[in-house]
ROKE-590974 format. One line per 10 residues: for each residue z, x negated, y of C-alpha. Coordinates in nm, 3 decimals, always signed. Each point is the difference from the previous one (the first is absolute). Example, Ala and Ser with C-alpha at 12.3 -4.5 7.8 and 13.67 -1.06 7.14 Angstrom:
BEGIN
+0.780 -1.230 -0.450 | -0.066 -0.137 +0.344
This chain:
BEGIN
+1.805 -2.147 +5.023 | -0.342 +0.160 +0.080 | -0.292 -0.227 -0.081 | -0.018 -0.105 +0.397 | +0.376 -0.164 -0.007 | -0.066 -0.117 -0.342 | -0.296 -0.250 +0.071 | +0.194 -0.054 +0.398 | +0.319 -0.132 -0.156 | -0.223 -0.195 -0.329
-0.138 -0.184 +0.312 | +0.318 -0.062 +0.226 | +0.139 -0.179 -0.330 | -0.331 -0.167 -0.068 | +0.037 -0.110 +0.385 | +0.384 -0.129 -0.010 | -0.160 -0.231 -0.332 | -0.264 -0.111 +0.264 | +0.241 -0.110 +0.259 | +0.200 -0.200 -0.247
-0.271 -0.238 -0.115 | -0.110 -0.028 +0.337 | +0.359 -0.140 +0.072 | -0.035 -0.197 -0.317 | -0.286 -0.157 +0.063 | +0.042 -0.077 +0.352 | +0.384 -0.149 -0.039 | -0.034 -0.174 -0.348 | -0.102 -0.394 +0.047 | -0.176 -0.108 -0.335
-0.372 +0.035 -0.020 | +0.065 +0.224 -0.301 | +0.128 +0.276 +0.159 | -0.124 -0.034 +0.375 | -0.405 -0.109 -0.165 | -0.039 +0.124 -0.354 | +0.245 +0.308 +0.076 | +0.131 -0.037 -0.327 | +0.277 +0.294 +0.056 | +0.022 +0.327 -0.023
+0.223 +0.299 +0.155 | +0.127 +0.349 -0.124 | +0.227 +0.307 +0.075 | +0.199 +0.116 -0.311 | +0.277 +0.318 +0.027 | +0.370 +0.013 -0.082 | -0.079 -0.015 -0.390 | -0.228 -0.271 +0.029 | -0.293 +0.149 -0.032 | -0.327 -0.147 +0.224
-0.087 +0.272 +0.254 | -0.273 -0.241 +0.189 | -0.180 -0.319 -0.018 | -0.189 -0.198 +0.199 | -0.378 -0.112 -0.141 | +0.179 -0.329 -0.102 | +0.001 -0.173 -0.349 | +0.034 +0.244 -0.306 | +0.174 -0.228 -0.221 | +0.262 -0.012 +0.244
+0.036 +0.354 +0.056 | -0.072 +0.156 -0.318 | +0.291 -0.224 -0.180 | +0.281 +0.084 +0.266 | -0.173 +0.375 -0.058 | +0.105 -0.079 -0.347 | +0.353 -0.153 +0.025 | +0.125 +0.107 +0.366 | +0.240 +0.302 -0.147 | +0.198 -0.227 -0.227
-0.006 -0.263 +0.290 | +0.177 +0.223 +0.260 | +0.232 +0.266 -0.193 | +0.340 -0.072 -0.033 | +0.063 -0.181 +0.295 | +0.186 +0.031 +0.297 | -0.220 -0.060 +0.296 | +0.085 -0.007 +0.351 | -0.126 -0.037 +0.330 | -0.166 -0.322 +0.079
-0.050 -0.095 -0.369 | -0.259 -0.219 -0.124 | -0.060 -0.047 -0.387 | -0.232 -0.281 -0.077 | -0.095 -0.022 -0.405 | -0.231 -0.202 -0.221 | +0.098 +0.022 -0.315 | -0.342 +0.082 -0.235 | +0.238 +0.167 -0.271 | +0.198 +0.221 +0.294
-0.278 +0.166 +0.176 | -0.235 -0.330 +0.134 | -0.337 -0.132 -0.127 | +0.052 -0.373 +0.066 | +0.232 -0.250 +0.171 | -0.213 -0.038 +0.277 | -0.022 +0.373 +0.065 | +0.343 +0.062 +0.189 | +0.088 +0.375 +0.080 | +0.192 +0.093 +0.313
+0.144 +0.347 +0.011 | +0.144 +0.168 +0.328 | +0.181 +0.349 -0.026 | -0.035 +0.270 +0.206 | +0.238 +0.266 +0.129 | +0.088 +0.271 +0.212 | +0.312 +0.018 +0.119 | +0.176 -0.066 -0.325 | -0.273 +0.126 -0.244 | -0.197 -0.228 -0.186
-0.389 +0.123 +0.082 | -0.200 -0.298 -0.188 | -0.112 -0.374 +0.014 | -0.248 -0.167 +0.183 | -0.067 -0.319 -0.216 | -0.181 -0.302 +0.008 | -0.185 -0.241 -0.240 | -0.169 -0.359 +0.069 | -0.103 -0.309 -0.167 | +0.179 -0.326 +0.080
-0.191 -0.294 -0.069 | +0.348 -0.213 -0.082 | +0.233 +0.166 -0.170 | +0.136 -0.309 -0.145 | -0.176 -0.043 -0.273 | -0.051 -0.311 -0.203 | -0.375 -0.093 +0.173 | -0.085 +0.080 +0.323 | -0.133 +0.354 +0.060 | +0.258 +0.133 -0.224
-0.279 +0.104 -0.263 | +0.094 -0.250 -0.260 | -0.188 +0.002 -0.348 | +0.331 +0.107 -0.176 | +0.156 +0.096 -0.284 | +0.355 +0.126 +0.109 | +0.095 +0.219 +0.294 | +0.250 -0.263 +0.152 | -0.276 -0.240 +0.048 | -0.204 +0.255 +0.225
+0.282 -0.003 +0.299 | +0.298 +0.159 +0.143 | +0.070 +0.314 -0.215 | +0.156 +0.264 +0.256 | +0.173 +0.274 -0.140 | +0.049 +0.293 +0.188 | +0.208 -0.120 +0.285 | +0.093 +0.069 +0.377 | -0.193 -0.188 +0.219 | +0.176 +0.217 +0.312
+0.337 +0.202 -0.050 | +0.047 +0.234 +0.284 | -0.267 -0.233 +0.211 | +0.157 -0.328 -0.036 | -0.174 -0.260 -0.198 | +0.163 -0.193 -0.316 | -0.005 -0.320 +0.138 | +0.037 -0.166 -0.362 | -0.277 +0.191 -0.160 | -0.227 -0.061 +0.311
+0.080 -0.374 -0.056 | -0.137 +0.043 -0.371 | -0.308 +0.205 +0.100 | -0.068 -0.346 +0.224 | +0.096 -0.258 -0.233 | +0.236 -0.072 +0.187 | +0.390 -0.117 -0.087 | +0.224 +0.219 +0.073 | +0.222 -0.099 +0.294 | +0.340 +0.131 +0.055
+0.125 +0.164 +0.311 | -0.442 +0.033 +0.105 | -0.034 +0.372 +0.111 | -0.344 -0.016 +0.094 | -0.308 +0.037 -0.239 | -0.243 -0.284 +0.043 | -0.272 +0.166 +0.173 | -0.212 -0.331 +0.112 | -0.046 -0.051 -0.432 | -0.362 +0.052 -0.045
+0.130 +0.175 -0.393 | +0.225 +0.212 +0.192 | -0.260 +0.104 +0.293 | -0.155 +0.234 -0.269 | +0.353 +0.147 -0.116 | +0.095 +0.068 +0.364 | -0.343 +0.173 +0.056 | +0.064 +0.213 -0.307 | +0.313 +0.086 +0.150 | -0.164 +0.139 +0.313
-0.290 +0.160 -0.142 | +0.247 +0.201 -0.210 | +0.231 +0.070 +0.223 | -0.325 +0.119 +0.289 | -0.062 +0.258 -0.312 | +0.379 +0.116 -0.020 | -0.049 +0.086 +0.395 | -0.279 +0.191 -0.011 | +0.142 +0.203 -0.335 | +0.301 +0.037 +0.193
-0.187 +0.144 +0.304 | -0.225 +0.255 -0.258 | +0.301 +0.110 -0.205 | +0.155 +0.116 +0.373 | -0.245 +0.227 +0.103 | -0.088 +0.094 -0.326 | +0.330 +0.140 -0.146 | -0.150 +0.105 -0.378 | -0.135 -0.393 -0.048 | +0.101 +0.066 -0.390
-0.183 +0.273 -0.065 | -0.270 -0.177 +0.196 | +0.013 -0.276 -0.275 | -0.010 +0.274 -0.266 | -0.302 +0.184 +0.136 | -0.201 -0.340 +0.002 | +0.070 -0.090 -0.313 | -0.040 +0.354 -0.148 | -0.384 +0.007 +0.193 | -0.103 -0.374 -0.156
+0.123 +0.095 -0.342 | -0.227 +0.319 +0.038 | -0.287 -0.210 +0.147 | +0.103 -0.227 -0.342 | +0.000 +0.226 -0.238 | -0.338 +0.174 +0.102 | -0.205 -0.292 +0.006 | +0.163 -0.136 -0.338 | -0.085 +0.355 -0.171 | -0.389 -0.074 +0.098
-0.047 -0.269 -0.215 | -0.075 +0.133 -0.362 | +0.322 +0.006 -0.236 | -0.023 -0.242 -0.281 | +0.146 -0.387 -0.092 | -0.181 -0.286 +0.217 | +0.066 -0.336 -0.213 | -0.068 -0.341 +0.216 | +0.089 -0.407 -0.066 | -0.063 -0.276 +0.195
+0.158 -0.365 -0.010 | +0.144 -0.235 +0.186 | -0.160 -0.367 -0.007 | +0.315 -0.174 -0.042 | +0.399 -0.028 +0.080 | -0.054 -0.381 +0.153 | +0.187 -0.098 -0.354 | -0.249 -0.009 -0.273 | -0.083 +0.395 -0.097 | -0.267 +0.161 +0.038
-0.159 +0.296 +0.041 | +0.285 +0.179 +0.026 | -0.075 +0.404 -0.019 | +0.073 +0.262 +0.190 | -0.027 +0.331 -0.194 | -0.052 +0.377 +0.154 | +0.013 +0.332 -0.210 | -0.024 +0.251 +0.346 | +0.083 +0.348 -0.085 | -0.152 +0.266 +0.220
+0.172 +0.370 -0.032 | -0.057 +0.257 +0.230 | +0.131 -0.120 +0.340 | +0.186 -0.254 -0.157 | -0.053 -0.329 -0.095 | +0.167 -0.280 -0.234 | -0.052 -0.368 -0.053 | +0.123 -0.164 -0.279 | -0.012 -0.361 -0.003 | +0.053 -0.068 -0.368
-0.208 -0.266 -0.165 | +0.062 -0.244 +0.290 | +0.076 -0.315 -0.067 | +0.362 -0.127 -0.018 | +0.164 -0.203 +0.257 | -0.131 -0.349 +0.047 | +0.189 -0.363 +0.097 | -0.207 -0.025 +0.329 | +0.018 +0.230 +0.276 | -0.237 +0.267 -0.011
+0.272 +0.266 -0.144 | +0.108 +0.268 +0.253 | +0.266 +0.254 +0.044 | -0.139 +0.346 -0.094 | +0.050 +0.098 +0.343 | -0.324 -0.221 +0.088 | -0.194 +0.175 -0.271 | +0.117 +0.330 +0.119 | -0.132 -0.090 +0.321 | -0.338 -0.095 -0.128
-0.001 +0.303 -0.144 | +0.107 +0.220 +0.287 | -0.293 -0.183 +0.208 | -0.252 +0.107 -0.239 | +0.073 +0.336 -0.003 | +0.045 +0.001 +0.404 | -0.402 -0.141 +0.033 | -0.092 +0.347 -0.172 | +0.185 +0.195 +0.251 | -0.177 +0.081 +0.348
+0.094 -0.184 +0.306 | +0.198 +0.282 +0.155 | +0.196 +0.033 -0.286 | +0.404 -0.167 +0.131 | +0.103 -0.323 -0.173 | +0.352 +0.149 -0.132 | +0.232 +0.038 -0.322 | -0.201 +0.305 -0.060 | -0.348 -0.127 -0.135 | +0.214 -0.190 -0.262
+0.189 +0.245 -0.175 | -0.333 +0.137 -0.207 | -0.029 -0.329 -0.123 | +0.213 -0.150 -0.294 | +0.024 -0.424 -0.128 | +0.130 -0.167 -0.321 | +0.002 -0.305 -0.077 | +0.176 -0.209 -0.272 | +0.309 -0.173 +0.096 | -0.034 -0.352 -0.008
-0.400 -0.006 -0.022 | -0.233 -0.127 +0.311 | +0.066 +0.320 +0.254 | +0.342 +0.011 -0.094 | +0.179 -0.314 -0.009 | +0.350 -0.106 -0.080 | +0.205 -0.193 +0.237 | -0.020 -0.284 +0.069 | -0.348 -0.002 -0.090 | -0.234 -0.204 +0.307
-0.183 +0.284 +0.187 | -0.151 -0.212 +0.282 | -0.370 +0.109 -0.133 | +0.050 +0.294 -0.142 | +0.031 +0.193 +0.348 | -0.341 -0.163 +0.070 | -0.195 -0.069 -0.264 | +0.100 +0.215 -0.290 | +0.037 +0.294 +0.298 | -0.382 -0.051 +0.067
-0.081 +0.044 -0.372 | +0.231 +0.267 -0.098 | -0.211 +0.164 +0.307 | -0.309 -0.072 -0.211 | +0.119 +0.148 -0.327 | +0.119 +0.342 +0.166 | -0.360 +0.027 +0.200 | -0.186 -0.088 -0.329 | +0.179 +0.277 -0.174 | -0.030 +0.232 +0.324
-0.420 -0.098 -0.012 | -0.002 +0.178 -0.327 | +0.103 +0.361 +0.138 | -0.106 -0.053 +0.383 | -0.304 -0.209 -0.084 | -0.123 +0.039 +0.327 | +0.284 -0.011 +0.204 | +0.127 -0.385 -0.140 | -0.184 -0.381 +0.109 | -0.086 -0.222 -0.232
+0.281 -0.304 -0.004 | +0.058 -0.221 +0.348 | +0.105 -0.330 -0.087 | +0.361 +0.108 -0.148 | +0.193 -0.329 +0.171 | +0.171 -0.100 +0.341 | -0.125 -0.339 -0.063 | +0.365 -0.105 +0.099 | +0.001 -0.339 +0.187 | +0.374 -0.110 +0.095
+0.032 -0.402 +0.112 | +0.226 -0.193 +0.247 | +0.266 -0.303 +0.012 | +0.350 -0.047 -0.027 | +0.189 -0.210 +0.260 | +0.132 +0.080 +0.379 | -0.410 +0.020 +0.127 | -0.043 +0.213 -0.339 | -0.243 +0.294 +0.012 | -0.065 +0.312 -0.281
-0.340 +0.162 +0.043 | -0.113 +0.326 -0.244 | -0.262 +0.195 +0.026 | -0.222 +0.234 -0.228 | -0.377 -0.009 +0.035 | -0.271 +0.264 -0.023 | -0.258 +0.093 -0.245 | -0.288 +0.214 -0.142 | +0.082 +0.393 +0.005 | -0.105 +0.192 -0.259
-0.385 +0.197 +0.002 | +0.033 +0.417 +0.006 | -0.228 +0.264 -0.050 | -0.064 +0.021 +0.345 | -0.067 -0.337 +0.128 | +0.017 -0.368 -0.036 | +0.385 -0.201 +0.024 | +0.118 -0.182 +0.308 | +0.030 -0.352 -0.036 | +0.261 -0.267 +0.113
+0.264 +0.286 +0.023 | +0.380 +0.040 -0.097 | -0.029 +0.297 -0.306 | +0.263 +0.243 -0.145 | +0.327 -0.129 -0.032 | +0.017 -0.214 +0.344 | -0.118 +0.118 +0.297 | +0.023 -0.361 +0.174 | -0.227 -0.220 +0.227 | -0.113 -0.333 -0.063
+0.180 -0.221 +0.241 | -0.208 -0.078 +0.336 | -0.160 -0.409 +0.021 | +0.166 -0.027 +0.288 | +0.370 +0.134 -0.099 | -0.071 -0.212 -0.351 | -0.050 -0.353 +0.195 | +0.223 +0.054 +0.295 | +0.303 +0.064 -0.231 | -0.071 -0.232 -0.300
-0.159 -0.363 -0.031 | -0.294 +0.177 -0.191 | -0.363 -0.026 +0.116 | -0.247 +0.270 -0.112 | -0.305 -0.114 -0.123 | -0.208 +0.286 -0.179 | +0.079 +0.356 +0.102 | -0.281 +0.226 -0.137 | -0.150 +0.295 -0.237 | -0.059 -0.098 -0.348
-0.359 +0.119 -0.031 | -0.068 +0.151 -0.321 | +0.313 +0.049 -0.186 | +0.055 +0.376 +0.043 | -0.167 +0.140 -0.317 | -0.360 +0.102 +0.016 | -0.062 +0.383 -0.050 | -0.184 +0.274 +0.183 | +0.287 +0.020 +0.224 | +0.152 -0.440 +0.010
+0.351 -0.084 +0.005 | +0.150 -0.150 +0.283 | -0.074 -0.373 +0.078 | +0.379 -0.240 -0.031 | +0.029 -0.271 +0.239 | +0.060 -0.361 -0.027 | +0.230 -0.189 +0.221 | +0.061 -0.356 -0.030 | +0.257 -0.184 +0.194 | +0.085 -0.398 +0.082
+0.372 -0.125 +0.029 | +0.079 -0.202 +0.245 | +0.358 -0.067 -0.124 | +0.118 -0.016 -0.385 | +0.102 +0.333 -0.089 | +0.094 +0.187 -0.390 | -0.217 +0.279 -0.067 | +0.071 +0.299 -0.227 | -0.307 +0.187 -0.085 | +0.070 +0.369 -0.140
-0.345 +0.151 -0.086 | -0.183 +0.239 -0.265 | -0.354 +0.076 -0.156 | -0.072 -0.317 -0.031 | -0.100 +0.101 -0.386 | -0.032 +0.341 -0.032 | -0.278 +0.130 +0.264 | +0.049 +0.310 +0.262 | -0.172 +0.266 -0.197 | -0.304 +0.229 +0.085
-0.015 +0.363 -0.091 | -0.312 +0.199 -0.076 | -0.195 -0.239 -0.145 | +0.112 -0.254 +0.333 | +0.037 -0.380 -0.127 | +0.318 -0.156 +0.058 | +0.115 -0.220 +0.326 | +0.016 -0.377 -0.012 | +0.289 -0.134 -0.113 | +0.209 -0.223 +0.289
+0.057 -0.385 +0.022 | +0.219 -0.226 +0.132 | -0.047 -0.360 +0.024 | +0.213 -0.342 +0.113 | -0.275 -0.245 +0.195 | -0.217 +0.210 -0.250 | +0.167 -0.033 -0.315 | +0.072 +0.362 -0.152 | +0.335 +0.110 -0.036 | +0.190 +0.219 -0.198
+0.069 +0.355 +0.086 | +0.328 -0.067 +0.077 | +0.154 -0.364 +0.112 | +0.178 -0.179 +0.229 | -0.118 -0.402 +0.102 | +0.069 -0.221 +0.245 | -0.272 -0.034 +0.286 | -0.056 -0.337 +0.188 | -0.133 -0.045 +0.361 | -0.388 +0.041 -0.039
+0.027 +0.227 -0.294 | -0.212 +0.302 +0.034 | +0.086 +0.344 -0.183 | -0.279 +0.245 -0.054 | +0.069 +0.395 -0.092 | -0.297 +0.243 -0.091 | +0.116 +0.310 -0.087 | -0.137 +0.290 -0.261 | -0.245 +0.230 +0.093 | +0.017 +0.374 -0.048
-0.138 +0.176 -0.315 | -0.432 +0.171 +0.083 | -0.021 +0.334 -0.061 | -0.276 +0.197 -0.193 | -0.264 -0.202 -0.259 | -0.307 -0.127 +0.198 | -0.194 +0.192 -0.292 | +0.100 +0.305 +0.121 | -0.218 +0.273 +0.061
């Protein structure tokens, strides 16, 4: 392909990843996925290997980058298939996180997957929200392994039922569309199967689609490589800690030795700290795509989001430590929290050969808020709040805005009280808590919230020790705070709120950037 049809067919696949979150968001029903667009959509080939993404979340997409080969080989797919998977340990980040995968053919030939990912705020967990404070996988929901949602287009009634929480009925052949937890399976469905159409359509009227697939992927590991070899060869070493794992330890570090050899580049996460009885562990495909997302913000924006930019780039990490958990270790965090820090450890090390081209820390959490009831009028609301970003050598951070690892927004005032008995009382920058430099960090925000009904409330967040660091001389960000009708609270905890109650989140701000002092 000449360099005209290479950057033409890059977009018709970026396009296709487009259309599906548009059906996404418009057909899903939770505020989730429809407000916070918490989802995110991709194109992979016949070896499952991602062709084209959408500008959706990277810890989604990096980690089914990572595990989407081994997910799809060895299978006999059909027609009208839908595979819908969860698992952490086969390919997922976190319960939550459901993958739906669609093939796509031509006449007989399998041509590649369009595939979906989105966050479901129940997943039938053991607390509302489905982000329990956990120390075992079970407790965290409905563990899907790799299973047919669709075979040959119909749906499996009895595994629909189960996606609902619903009992499984005999001689029911219809899914239970009117669930609210179904609503969001049935839009992943659709979004999935829009992609599979439009692949479809492109594979007919262009009849070398594979080679297609090859020449992207040979063009971003060549855009890879050459922006990997300009960054001086050497060994990068980086640690950082997590506050807690919401069951007594501390500080719990995350250790970097980056190697950087011509246009290749290794990360070996030796020296991190072992696995841990709360949930802050993760499957290394979540550290692989922490990784992969660092190494995509040196790349220019032209450059295609594909299996190619990857291959420079090697990962190790210790079985059974933090980034590489065994089963059935609880991972609800880790795809959140210890994602946003492992972030932080590969950018420090990066800082130190691209000095220039790296921020200062944002505020390295989602500040994960999950809370709801139980019961027939029961309700699950999640959601992930903004921050500080990071200072840079060219300018001051943004405040009150998602960073790195989730690309999400904060869920609207409106949306928030017309779907939950919640009543927003504070919604605004947190002056002064992005680190002071020549360039500041990024302001957090603070959002407090009134229940009007009694609710249990999971609280998932980070830095709430260990400050956002500055580079260059920058001071650090403030560290965040949460508070229960203003008592402070842990980290990491679950309670039980009562009508009145009021719950306040500030979040971190974003590391400064250059001393004051500076001349």
């Amino acid at each position: 392909m000449n360099p005209v049809q290479l950057s033409i067919f890059a977009n018709r696949l970026s396009g296709i990843c487009d259309e599906m979150g548009a059906v996404l968001r418009l057909s899903a029903l939770s505020p989730n996925i429809k407000d916070r667009l918490d989802f995110s959509c991709a194109i992979f080939d016949a070896r499952g290997r991602l062709c084209a993404q959408a500008a959706h979340i990277p810890v989604h997409l990096g980690s089914m980058a990572y595990a989407m080969a081994d997910l799809v080989s060895g299978r006999e797919w059909a027609a009208g298939d839908l595979l819908v998977v969860n698992d952490p340990y086969l390919g997922g980040t976190h319960l939550p996180d459901v993958t739906v995968v669609a093939p796509v053919f031509r006449e007989k030939d399998l041509m590649g997957f369009a595939v979906t990912r989105a966050h479901h705020a129940n997943i039938g967990a053991h607390s509302p929200g489905s982000m329990p404070v956990s120390t075992h996988l079970e407790q965290e929901g409905l563990v899907i392994a790799p299973t047919l949602l669709k075979r040959e287009g119909r749906w499996q009634i009895p595994l629909c039922r189960r996606l609902a929480g619903l009992p499984e009925e005999q001689g029911n052949s219809q899914p239970p569309m009117e669930n609210l937890r179904f609503g969001d399976f049935a839009a992943q469905a659709s979004a999935c199967e829009a992609g599979a159409r439009r692949l479809s359509e492109l594979a007919l009227v262009l009849p070398d689609l594979e080679q297609a697939f090859d020449a992207l992927n040979t063009y971003g590991e060549k855009r890879a490589r050459a922006r990997i070899a300009a960054l001086p060869d050497g060994e990068y070493r980086f640690e950082d800690v997590m506050d807690d794992d919401g069951q007594g330890q501390q500080d719990i570090v995350i250790a970097l030795s980056l190697r950087i050899e011509g246009d290749s580049a290794f990360l070996d996460f030796t020296g991190t700290a072992d696995q841990v009885a709360g949930n802050i562990n993760c499957p290394l495909s979540v550290a692989a795509a922490a990784a992969y997302y660092c190494f995509r913000c040196l790349m220019d924006d032209d450059v295609p989001a594909c299996d190619g930019l990857f291959r420079p780039i090697g990962l190790y990490a210790p079985e059974g430590c933090l980034l590489n958990a065994r089963r059935p270790s609880a991972v609800a965090a880790g795809n959140v929290e210890t994602s946003s820090r492992v972030v932080d450890v590969v950018l420090g090390a990066l800082a130190q050969a691209a000095p220039d081209a790296i921020p200062a820390a944002s505020q390295g959490t989602m500040n994960n808020v999950a809370m709801g009831a139980a019961g027939e009028q029961g309700w699950d609301y999640y959601e992930t709040m903004a921050g500080g970003a990071g200072a840079h050598a060219g300018g001051a951070g943004l405040s009150a805005v998602h960073t790195h690892m989730t690309n999400t927004l904060n869920t609207p005032i409106e949306s928030l009280e017309s779907h939950y008995p919640l009543r927003v009382l504070e919604y605004r920058i947190r002056h002064g808590s992005g680190g002071a430099g020549v360039f500041c960090g990024g302001d957090g925000l603070v959002r407090e919230l009134e229940f009007l009904a009694e609710a249990q409330v999971t609280l998932l967040t980070d830095r709430r020790r260990s400050a956002p660091w500055g580079l260059a001389g920058g001071k650090n960000g403030a560290v965040g705070e949460n508070r229960h009708n203003g008592r402070l609270l842990p980290s990491k905890t679950g309670f039980a709120a009562r009508v009145g109650d009021r719950l306040l989140v500030a979040s971190p701000g974003g590391g400064g950037y250059y001393d004051t002092k500076r001349k």
